[in-house]
C-alpha positions in Angstrom: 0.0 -6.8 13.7 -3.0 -9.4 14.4 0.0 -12.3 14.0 1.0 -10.8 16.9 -1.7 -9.9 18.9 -4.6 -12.4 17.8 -6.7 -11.3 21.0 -7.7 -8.5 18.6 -8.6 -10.5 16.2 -12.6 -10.6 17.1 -12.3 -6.6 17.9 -11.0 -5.6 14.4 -13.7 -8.0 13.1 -16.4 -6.7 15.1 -15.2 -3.0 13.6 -15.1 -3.9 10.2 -18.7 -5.5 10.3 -19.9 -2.0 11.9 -18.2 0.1 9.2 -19.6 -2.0 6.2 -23.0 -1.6 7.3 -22.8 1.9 9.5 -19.6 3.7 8.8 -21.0 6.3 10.9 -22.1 4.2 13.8 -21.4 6.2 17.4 -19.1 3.1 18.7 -16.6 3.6 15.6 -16.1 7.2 16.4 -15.2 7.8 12.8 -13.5 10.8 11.9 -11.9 12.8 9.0 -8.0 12.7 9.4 -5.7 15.8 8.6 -2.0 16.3 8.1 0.1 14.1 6.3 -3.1 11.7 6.4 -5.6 14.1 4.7 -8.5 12.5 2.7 -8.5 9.3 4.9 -10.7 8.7 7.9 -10.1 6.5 11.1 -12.4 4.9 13.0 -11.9 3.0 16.3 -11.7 -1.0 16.8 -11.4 -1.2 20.7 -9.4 1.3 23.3 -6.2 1.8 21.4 -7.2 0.3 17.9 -7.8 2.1 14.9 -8.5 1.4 11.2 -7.4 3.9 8.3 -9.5 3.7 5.4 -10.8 5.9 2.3 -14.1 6.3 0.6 -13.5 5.3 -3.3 -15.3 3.8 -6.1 -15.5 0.7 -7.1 -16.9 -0.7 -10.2 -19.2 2.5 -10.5 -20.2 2.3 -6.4 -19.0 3.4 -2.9 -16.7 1.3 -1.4 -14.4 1.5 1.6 -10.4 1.1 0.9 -8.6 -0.6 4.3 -5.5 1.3 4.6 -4.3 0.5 7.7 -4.9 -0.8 10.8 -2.7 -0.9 14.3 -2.1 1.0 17.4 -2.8 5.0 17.8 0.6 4.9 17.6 1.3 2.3 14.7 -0.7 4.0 12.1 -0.7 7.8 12.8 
């Protein structure tokens, strides 16, 4: 997707940087998703941007799994 679109390149960056140290921060918007895509959550990268990600562990610690990440439309 960001082959295609490498405007949104510095968006999704600016996202992920936000999640890794404030997964909660007020500009992501994060949220539990339901449906078909239960036990993820999706936070925002810009207007119509989202990322799709889970909370695992990782060698014995938190860590966030990317799933996805596209259009509203693209990923749900």
């Amino acid at each position: 997707m960001l082959r295609k679109k490498p405007n949104l390149v510095d968006d999704v960056y600016a996202a992920l940087t936000l999640l890794e140290n404030d997964v909660y921060h007020p500009s992501l918007r994060t949220h539990k998703l339901t449906g078909s895509l239960h036990g993820s959550w999706a936070c925002s990268a810009g207007y119509d941007l989202r990322i799709i990600f889970s909370f695992v562990k990782h060698e014995g610690r938190e860590a966030i799994l990317l799933e996805s990440i596209g259009t509203h439309d693209e990923v749900y």
